[in-house]
C-alpha positions in Angstrom: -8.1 2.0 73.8 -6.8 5.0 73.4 -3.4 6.5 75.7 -4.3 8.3 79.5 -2.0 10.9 77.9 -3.9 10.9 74.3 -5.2 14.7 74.3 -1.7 15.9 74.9 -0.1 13.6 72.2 -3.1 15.6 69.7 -2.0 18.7 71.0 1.9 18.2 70.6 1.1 16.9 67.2 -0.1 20.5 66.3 3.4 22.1 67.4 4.9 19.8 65.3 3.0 21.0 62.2 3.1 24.6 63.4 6.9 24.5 64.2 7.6 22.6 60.2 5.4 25.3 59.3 7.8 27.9 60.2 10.4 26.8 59.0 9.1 26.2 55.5 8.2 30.0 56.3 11.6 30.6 57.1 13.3 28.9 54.1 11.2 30.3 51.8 11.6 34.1 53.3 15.4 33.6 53.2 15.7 32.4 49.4 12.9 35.3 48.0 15.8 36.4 45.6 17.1 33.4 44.9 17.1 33.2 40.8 14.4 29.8 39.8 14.0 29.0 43.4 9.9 27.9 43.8 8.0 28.2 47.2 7.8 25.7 49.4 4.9 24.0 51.5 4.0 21.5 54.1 1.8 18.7 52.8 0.2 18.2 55.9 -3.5 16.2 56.9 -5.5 14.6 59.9 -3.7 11.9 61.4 -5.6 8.4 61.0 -8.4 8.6 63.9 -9.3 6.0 66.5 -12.9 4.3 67.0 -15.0 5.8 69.5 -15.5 3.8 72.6 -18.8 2.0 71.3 -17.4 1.5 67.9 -19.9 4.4 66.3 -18.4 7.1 65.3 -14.3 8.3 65.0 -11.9 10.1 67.3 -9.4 12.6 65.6 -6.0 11.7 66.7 -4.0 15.3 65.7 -2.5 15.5 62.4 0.8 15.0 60.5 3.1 16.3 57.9 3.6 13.6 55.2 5.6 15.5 52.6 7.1 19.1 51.6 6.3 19.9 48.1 7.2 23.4 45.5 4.5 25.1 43.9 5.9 24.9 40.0 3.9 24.7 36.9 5.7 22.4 34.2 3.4 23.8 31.6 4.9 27.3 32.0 8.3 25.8 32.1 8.0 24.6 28.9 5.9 27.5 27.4 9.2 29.2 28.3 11.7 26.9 26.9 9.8 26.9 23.8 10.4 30.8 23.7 13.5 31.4 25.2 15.4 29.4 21.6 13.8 32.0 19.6 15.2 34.8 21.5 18.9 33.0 22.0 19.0 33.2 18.3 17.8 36.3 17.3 20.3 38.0 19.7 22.5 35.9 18.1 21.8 37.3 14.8 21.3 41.3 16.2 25.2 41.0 17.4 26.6 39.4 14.9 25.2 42.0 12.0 25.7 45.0 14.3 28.9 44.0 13.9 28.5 43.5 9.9 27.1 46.3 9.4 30.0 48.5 11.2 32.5 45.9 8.7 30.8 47.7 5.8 30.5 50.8 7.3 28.3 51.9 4.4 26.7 55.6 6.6 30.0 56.7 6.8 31.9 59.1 4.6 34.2 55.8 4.6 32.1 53.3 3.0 31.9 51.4 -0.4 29.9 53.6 -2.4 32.3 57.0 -1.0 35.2 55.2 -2.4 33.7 54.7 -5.3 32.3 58.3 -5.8 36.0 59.5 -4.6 37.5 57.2 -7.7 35.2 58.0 -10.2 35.3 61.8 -9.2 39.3 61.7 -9.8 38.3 59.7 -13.1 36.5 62.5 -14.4 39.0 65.1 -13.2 41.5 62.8 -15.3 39.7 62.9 -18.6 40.0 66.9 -18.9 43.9 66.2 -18.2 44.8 63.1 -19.3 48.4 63.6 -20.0 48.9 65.2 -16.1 50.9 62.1 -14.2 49.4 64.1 -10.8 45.9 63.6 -12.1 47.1 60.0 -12.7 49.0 59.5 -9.5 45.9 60.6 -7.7 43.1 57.9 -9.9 45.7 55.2 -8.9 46.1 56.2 -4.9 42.2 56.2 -5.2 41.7 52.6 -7.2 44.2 51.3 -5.1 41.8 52.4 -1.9 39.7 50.6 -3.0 41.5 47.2 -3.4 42.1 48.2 0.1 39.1 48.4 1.5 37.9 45.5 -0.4 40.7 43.6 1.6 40.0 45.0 5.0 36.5 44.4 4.7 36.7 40.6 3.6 39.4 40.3 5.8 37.4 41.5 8.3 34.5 39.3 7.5 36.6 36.5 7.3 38.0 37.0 11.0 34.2 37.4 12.0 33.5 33.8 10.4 36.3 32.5 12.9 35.1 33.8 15.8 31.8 32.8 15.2 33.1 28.8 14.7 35.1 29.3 17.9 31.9 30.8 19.7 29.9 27.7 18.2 32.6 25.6 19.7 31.9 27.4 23.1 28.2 27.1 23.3 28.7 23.2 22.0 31.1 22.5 25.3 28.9 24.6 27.2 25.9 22.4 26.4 27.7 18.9 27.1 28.6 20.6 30.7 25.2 21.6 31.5 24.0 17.6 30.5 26.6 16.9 32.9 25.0 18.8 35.4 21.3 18.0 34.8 22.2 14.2 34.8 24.3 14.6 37.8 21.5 16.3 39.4 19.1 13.3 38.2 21.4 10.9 39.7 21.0 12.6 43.4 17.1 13.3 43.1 16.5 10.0 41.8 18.2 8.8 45.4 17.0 11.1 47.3 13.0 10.4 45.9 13.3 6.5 46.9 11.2 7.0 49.9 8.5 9.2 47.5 9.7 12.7 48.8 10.7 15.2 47.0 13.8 17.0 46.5 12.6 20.5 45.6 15.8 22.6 45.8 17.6 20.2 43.5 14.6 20.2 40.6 14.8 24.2 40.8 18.6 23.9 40.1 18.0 21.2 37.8 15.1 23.1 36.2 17.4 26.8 36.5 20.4 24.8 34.5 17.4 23.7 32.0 16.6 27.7 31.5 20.5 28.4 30.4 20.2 25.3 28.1 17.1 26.6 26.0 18.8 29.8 25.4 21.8 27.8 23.4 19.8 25.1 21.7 15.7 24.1 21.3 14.6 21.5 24.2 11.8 19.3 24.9 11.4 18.1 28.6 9.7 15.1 29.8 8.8 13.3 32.9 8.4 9.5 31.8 6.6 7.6 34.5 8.6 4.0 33.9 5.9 2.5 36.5 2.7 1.7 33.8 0.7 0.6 37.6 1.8 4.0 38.9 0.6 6.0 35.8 -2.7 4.4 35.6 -3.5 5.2 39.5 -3.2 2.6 40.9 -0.9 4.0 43.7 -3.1 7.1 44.9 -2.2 7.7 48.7 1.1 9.8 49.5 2.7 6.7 50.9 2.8 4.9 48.1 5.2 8.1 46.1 8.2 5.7 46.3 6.5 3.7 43.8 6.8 6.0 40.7 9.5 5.5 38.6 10.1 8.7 36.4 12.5 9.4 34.3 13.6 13.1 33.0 14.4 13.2 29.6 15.4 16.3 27.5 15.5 16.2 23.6 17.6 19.2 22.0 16.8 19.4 18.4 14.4 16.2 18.1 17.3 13.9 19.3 18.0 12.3 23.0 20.4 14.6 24.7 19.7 13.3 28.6 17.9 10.3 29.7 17.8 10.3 33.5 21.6 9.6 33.8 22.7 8.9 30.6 24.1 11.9 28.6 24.6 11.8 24.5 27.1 14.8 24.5 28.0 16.8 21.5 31.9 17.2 19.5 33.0 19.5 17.0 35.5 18.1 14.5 36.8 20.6 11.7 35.7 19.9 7.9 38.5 17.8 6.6 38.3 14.6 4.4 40.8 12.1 3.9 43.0 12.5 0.0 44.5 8.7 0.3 46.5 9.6 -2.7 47.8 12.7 -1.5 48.1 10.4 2.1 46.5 13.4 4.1 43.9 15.8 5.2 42.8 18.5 3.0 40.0 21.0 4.3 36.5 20.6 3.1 34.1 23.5 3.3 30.5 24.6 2.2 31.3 27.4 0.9 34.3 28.7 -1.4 34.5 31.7 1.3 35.0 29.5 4.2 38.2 29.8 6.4 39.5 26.2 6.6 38.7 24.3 9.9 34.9 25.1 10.7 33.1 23.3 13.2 30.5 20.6 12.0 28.8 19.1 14.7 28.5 15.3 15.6 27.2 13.4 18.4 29.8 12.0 20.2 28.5 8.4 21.2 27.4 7.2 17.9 29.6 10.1 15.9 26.6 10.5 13.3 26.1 14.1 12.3 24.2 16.5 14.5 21.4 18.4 12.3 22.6 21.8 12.0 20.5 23.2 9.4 17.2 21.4 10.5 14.5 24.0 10.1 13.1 23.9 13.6 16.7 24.3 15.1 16.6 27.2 17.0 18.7 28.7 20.3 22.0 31.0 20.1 23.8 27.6 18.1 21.2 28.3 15.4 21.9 32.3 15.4 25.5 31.3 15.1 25.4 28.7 12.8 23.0 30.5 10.3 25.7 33.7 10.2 28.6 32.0 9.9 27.6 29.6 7.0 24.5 31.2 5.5 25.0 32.0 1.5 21.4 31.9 1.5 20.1 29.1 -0.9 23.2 29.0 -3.3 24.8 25.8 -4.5 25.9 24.5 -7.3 23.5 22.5 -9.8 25.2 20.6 -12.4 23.8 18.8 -15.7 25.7 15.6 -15.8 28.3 14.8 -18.5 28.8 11.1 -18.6 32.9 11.1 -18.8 33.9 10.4 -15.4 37.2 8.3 -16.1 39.0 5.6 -14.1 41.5 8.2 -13.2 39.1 9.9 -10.5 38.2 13.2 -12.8 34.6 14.2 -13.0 33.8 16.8 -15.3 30.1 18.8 -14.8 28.6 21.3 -16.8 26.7 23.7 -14.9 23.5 24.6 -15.1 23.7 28.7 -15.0 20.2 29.6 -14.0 20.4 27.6 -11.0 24.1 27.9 -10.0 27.0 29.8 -8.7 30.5 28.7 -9.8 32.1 29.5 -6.4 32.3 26.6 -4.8 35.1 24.9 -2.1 38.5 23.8 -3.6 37.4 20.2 -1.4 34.1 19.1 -0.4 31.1 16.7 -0.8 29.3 16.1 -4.0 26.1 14.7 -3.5 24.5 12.6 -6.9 20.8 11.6 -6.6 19.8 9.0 -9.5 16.3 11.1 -11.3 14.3 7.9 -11.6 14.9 6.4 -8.3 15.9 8.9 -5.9 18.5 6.8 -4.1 21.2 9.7 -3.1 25.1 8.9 -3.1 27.9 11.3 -1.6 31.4 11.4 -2.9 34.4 13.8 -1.8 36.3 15.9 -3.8 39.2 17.6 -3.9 40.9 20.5 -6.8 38.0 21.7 -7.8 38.1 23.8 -11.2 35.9 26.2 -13.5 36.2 27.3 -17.3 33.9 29.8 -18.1 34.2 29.5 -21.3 32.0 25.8 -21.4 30.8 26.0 -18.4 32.1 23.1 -17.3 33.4 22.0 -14.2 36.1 19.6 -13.0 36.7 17.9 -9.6 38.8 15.1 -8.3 37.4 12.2 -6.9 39.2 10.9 -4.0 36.3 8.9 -2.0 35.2 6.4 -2.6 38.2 5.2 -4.4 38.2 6.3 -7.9 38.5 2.4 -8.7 35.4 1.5 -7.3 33.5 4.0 -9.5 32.2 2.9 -12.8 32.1 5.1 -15.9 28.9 5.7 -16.1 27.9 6.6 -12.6 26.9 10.0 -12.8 24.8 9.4 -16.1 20.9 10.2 -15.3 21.7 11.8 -12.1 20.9 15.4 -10.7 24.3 16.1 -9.2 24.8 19.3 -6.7 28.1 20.6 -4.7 27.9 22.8 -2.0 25.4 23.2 1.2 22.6 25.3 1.0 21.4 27.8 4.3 18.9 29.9 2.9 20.2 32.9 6.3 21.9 35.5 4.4 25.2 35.1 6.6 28.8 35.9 6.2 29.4 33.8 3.9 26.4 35.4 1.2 27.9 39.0 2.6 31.6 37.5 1.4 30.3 36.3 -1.9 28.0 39.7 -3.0 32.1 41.2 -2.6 33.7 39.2 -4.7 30.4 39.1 -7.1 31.7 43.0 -7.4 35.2 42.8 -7.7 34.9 40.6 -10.3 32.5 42.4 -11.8 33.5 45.9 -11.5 37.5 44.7 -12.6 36.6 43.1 -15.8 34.8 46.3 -16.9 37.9 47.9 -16.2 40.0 45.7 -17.7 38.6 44.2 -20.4 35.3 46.3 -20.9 33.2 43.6 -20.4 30.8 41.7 -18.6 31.5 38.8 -16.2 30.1 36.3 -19.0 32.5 38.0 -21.5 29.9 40.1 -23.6 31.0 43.5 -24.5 29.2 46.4 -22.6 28.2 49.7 -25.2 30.8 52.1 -25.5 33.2 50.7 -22.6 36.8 50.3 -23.8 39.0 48.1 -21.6 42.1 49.0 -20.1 43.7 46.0 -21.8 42.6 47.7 -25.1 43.9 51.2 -24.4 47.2 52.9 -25.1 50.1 54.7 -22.8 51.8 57.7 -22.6 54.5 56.2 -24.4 52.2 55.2 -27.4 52.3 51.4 -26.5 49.3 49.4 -26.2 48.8 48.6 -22.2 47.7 45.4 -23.4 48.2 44.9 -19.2 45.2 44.3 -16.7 44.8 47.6 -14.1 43.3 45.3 -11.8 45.2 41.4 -10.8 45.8 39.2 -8.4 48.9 36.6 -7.5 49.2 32.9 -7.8 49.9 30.9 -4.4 53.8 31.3 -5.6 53.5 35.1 -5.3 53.5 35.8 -8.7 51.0 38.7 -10.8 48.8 37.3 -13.0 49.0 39.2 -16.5 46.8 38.9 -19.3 46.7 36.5 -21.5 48.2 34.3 -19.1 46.4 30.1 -19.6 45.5 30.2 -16.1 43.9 33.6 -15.9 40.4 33.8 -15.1 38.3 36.3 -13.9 36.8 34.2 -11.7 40.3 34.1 -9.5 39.5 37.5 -8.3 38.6 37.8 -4.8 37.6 40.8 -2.7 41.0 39.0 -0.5 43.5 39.3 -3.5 42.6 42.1 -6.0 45.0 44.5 -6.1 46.6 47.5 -8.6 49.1 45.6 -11.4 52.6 46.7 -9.2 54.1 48.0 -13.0 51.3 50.5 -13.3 52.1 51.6 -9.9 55.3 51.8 -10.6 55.1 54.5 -13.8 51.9 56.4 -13.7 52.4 57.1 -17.8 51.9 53.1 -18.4 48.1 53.7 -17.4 46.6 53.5 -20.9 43.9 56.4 -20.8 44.6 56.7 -24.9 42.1 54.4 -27.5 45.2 55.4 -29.9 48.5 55.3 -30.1 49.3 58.4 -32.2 46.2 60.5 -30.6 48.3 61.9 -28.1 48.3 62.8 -24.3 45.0 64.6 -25.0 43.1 61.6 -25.7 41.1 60.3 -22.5 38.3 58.2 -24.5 39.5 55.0 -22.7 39.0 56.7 -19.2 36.3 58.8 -20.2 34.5 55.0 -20.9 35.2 54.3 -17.8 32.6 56.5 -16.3 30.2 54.8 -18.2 31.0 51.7 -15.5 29.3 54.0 -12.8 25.8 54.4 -14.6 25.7 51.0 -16.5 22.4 49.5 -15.9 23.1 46.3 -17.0 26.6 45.7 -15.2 24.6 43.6 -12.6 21.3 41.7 -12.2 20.2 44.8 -9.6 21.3 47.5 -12.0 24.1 49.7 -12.2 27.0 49.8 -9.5 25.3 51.7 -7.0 22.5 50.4 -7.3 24.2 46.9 -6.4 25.7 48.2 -3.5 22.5 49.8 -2.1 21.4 46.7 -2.5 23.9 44.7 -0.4 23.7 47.4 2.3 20.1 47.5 2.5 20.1 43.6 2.7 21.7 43.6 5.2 20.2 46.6 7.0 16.4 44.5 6.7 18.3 41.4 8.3 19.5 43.3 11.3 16.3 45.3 11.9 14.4 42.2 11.5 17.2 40.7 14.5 16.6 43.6 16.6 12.4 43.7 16.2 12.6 39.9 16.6 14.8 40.5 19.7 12.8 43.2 21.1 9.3 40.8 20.7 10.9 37.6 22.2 12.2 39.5 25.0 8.7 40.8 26.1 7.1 37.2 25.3 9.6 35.7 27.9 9.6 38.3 30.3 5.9 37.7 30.2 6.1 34.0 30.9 8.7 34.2 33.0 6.6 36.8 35.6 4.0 34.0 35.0 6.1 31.5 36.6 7.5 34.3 39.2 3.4 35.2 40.2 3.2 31.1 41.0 5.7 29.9 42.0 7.8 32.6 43.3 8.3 34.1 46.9 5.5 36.5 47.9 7.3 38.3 51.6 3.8 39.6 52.2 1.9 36.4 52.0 4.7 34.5 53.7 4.7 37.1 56.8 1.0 36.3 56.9 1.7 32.5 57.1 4.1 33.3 59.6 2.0 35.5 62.2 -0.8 32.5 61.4 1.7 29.5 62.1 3.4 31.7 64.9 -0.9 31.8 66.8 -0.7 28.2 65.9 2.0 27.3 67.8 0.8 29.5 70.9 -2.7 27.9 71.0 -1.5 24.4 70.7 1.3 25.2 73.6 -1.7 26.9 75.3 -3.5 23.6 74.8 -0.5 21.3 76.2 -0.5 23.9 79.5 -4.2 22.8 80.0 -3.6 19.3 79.6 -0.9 19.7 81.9 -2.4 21.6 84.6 -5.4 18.6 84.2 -3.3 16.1 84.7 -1.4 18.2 87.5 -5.0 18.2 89.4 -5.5 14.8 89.2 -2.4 13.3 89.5 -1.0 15.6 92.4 -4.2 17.1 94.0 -7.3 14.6 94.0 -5.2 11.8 96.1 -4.8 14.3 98.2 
């Protein structure tokens, strides 16, 4: 039998839902600009109803608020997270070659080619005067720019390369502390969700912190219901919420980086490998233009490598990642010579079609055996080139060279190096030194970089002084890591020990102008200038590089790179409209509309009034027959 006072229990049961009403009004109204928050609502329904008095038929009892809920879409979320990566990196890219481009400052009247123009100008102002030491003092100031610039500009680049590791270090701590913060979040929503209601302001933080992750590194989110009873249905009514048993799981890059509470976080260690001979750590790189120290990343539970050049990496660490190390698909390929010996020295003969013979003083070899593909790495350290065989020399310092047999490396395909097929830094670095080492041996020697001669170019090692001597010195040299100039001739000169870093104007010819040898004769006199005059022949060589003549190479580079950053900045431009699409997606469901939720307001606001209304009629009934009927 239902209470004497049962209408005015239905009736207060309606301020109750019109009063939670408001509030939920009021909440969301006061967090409209609140960055990821998602409206709120009262879950709200007909309270269970009574049997009539003759058992036909039901009595509504009021209702009841059995939950507050968000309006979020999950598929949108991850529609954006699958987006926002693209963009991370691709903004990535757009800085980091703006600021490449301004290195090479190639527009100006300060770029490569202008110094190049300015030298070769002074050149052919020398060969009318060849005897004048101003004309000469002027050619050298001018070469000399150019060793400069050279200098600057890899210097430059290199400096870039560091800041780049240190802002890869930066995003990888920043990372580990949002998986801090999405597991600690798990941790409370998982207690606070016991009794099956939900904790809405802590999933939009938790879902907010998952926005700033996809912008650093790929994700893939998941709910995973633990309860198989749950996930089949069997639990349908609201009361029965307590029952699920999800999990929230987030995958950066294909591997488990959060599962509910647990957290795999990510370390950087510096490339170094152990030299147990030497009894220390030497630097290891992937690239011969590497600073020493970059970042690889590992995970830091298991401490096995974290996949940095996976294709479907993507986010800002992938931007990063690609500029600093990216020498775009070279490596070193080397036909096996089968003389390893016991004492840890393997000797290579590289392959030239497929190669590049700058490679990392200390690194990783990896050998894979052509019949059964099984792959083997071993670490090297004082790497060496001759170009005159081709061959290749490294030290073997793990595994132990003991441990090795003779004939390890026969039948295998053997490569050094990493490939990244980005044209990064690194490729940027290497097209320098390509021409330095080109464009000096020309001078020098009046050949190419594989030692042919080029038509009618006389080297400066071939020409004579002012003094009637032969130079028989290089214009262009470098120094040894004691400090000393490398002449010609020397056993350990090479061309390929020129470096955009360390090419510089031979400090003798500096010294005396009149030792520049201009002269292909000794007795022709101050009037000869065939050796210089040669010289312009550099400038319109077609067959000095691969691309053509000099400036043709250096259009080259530039334009490289000015496709790369364009393609960063159209990239940019198209991933920002594709997530500022979703994202006003997610803002037209789930965000605050002030509107709607002042028409909810005035609505809830009448509710309220008629059900107070209502409990003033009960009242005043109950008033008459209480107070007035006995009377």
């Amino acid at each position: 039998m239902r209470s004497s006072f049962f209408e005015l229990n239905v009736a207060m049961s309606g301020l109750f839902i019109a009063r939670g009403n408001l509030d939920t009004v009021s909440h969301n109204v006061a967090n409209a600009s609140t960055p990821g928050y998602s409206r709120q609502y009262v879950e709200q329904r007909a309270s269970r109803p009574l049997t009539y008095y003759d058992g036909k038929g039901m009595i509504g009892t009021g209702a009841e608020i059995y939950g507050l809920s968000q309006v979020r879409n999950f598929y949108l979320d991850k529609r954006y997270w699958a987006e926002t990566p693209v963009l991370g990196e691709f903004s990535a890219k757009k800085t980091q070659v703006d600021v490449m481009e301004r290195v090479l400052n190639e527009m100006s009247t300060t770029g490569l080619s202008s110094q190049f123009n300015d030298f070769f100008k002074i050149l052919e102002d020398l060969t009318t005067t060849s005897g004048d030491t101003t004309y000469r003092t002027n050619l050298l100031t001018s070469a000399s720019s150019i060793t400069t610039f050279f200098g600057n500009t890899y210097e430059t680049l290199k400096k870039q390369q560091a800041d780049i590791n240190g802002e890869i270090k930066v995003i990888t701590d920043t990372i580990n502390s949002l998986g801090i913060q999405i597991t600690a979040l798990n941790k409370q929503i998982t207690t606070y969700e016991l009794d099956g209601s939900h904790a809405n302001d802590l999933r939009d933080q938790r879902a907010r912190l998952v926005d700033k992750l996809s912008s650093f590194v790929n994700v893939d989110v998941r709910e995973v219901e633990q309860n198989k009873a749950f996930e089949a249905g069997m639990y349908p009514e609201p009361e029965d919420r307590n029952k699920s048993q999800k999990k929230y799981v987030i995958f950066i890059n294909g591997h488990e980086f959060v599962n509910d509470t647990d957290l795999s976080q990510l370390e950087c260690r510096p490339r170094l490998i152990e030299d147990s001979a030497a009894g220390r750590m030497v630097a290891s790189g992937r690239n011969a233009e590497d600073n020493l120290g970059m970042y690889d990343i590992f995970w830091k539970n298991t401490g096995s490598e974290f996949d940095m050049y996976n294709p479907h990496l993507s986010g800002q660490l992938k931007g990063l990642i690609d500029l600093r190390d990216g020498n775009n698909g070279n490596f070193a390929r080397f036909t096996t010579l089968d003389n390893y010996n016991a004492s840890g020295i393997l000797t290579l003969e590289i392959d030239p079609k497929l190669s590049k013979v700058d490679l990392p003083n200390s690194g990783r070899i990896k050998s894979t055996d052509n019949v059964t593909g099984v792959t083997t790495y071993y670490e090297y350290t004082n790497y060496s080139y001759d170009p005159s065989t081709q061959k290749a020399t490294f030290e073997i310092i793990k595994p132990s060279p003991s441990e090795i047999p003779s004939n390890a490396f026969a039948g295998k395909t053997v490569i050094v190096g990493e490939t990244t097929d980005y044209k990064g830094i690194t490729y940027y670095m290497n097209k320098l030194n390509e021409l330095v080492r080109t464009y000096v041996t020309a001078i020098n020697e009046g050949k190419y970089r594989d030692g042919t001669k080029i038509p009618d170019v006389i080297g400066h090692v071939d020409g004579y002084d002012l003094y009637g001597e032969k130079t028989d010195k290089l214009l262009y040299t470098y120094k040894r890591a004691d400090g000393t100039e490398v002449k010609y001739g020397d056993a350990d000169y090479s061309v390929y020990n020129f470096t955009a870093q360390n090419v510089f104007i031979n400090s003798e010819i500096i010294g005396d102008n009149r030792l520049f040898g201009a002269s292909q004769e000794a007795t022709a006199g101050k009037s000869d200038n065939r050796v210089a005059l040669s010289f312009l022949k550099i400038r319109s060589s077609e067959s000095l590089f691969k691309e053509g003549s000099l400036p043709d190479f250096i259009n080259g580079m530039t334009g490289e790179l000015a496709i790369d950053g364009a393609q960063a900045t159209r990239f940019e431009k198209n991933y920002t409209d594709v997530t500022s699409g979703i994202d006003n997606q997610r803002i037209s469901v789930s965000g605050v509309n002030i509107n709607e939720e002042m028409i909810n307001m005035i609505k809830f606001q009448q509710q309220y009034q008629a059900c107070a209304k209502l409990v003033n009629v009960i009242d005043g009934i109950y008033d008459t027959l209480v107070n007035r009927l006995g009377m």
